[in-house]
ZADO-1210 file (C-alpha; in nm, 4 decimals, padded with zeros to 6 digits):
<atoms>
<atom x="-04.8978" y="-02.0761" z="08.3225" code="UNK" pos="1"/>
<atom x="-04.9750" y="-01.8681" z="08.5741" code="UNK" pos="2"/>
<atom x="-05.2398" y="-01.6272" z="08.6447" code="UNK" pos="3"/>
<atom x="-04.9979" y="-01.3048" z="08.6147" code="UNK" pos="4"/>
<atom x="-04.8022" y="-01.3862" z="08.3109" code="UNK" pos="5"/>
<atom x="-05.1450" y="-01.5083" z="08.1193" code="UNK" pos="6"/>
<atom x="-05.2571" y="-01.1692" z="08.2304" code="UNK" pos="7"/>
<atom x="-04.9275" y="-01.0265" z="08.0983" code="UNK" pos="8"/>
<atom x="-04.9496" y="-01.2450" z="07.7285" code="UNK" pos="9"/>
<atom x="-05.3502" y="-01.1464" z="07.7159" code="UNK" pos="10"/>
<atom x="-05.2423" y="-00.7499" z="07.7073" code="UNK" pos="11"/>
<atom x="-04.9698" y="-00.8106" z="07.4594" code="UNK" pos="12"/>
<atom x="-05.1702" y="-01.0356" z="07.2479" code="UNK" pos="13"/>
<atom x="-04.8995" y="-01.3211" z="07.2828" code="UNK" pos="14"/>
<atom x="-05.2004" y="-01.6044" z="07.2393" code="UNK" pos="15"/>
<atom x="-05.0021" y="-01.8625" z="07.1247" code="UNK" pos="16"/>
<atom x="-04.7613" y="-01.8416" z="07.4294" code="UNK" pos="17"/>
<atom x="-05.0649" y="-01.8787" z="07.6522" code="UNK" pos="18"/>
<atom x="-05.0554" y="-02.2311" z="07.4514" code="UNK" pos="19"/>
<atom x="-04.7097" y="-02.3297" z="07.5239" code="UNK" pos="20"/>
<atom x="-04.6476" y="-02.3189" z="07.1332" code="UNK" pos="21"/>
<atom x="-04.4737" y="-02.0746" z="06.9057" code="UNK" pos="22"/>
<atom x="-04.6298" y="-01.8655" z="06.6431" code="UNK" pos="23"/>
<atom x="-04.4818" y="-02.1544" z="06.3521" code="UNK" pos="24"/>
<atom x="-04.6210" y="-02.4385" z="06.5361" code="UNK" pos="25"/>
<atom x="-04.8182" y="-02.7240" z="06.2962" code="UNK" pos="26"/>
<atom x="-05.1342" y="-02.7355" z="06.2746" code="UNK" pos="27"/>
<atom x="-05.1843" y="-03.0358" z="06.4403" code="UNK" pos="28"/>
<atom x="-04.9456" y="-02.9023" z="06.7441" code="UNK" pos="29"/>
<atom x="-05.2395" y="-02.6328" z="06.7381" code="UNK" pos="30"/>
<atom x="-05.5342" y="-02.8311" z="06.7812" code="UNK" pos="31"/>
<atom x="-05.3633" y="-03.0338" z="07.0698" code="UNK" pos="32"/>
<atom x="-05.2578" y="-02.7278" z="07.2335" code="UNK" pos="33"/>
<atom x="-05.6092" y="-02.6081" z="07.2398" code="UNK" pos="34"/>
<atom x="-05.8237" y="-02.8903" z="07.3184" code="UNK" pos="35"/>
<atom x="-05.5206" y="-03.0111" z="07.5872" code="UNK" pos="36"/>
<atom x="-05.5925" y="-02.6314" z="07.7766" code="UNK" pos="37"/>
<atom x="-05.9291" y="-02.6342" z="07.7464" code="UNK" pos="38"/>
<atom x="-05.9552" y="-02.9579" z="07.9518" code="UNK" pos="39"/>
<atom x="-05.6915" y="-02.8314" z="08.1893" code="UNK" pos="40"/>
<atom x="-05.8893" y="-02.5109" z="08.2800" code="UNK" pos="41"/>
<atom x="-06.2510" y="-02.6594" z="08.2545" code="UNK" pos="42"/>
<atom x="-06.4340" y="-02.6437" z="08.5722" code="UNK" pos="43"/>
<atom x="-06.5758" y="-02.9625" z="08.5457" code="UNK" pos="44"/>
<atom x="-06.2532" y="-03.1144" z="08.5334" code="UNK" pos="45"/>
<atom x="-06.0920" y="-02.9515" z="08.7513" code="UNK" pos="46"/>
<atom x="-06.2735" y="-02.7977" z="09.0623" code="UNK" pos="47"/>
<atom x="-05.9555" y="-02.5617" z="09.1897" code="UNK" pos="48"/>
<atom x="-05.8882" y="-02.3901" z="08.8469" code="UNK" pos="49"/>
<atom x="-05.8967" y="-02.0047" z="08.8853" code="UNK" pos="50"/>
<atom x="-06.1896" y="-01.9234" z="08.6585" code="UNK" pos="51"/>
<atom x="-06.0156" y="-01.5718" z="08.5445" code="UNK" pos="52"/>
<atom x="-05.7196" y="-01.8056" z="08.3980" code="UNK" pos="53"/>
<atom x="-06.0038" y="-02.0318" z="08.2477" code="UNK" pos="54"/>
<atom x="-06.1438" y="-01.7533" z="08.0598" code="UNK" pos="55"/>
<atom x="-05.8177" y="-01.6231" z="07.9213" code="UNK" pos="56"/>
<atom x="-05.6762" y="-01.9405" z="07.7744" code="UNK" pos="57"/>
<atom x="-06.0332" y="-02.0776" z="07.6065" code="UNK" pos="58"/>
<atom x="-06.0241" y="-01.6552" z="07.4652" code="UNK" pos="59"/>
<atom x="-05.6219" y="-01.8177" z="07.3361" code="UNK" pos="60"/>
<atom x="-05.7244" y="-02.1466" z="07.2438" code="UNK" pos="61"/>
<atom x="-06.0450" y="-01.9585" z="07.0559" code="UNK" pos="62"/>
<atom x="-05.8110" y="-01.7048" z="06.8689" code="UNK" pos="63"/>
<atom x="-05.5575" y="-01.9295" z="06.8123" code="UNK" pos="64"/>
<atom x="-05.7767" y="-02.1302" z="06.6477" code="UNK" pos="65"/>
<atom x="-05.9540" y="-01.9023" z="06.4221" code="UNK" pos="66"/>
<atom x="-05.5970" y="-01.7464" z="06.3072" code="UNK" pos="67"/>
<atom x="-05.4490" y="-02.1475" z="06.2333" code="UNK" pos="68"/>
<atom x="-05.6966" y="-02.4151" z="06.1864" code="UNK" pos="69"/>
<atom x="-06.0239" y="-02.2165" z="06.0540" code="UNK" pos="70"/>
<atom x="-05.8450" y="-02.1328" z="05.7114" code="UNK" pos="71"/>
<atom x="-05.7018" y="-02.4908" z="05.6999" code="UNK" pos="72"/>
<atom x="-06.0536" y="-02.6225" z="05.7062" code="UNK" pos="73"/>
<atom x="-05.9259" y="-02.8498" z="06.0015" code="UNK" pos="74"/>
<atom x="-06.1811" y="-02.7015" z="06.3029" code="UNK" pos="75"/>
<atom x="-06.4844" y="-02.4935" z="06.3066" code="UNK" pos="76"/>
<atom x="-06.7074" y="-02.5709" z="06.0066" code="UNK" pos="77"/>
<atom x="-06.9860" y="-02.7003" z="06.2228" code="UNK" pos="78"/>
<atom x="-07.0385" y="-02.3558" z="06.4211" code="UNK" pos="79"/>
<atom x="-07.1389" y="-02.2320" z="06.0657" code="UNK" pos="80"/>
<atom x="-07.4268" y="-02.4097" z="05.9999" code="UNK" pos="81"/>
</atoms>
């Protein structure tokens, strides 16, 4: 997605479009989504990533998670302890 309409999602608080995914998507959909676009924007992996757009979609992947899989018990536990 690109930088503008991320920007555009971010202010409206449409995280689970920065995702590609709808607000019903499984659970498992969820965790894909998120680990898929944190690998896609990650520095390391890719040098030419903007790091604005890098920072807004980990902040998507990071709410998205905490709304979906956190309650599930599927992702998290181990920042707990």
């Amino acid at each position: 997605m690109a930088l503008e309409r991320t920007k555009i999602c971010e202010a409206q608080g449409r995280w689970f479009e920065i995702l590609g995914l709808s607000p019903w998507a499984p659970a498992a959909a969820v965790k894909d989504a998120c680990r898929t676009a944190r690998v896609k924007t990650h520095p390391d992996r890719n040098g030419d990533v903007d790091l604005e757009l890098a920072q807004i979609t980990n902040q998507a992947a990071d709410r998205v998670t905490r709304l979906v899989l956190e309650p599930l018990g599927l992702w998290g536990a181990h920042f707990s302890e």
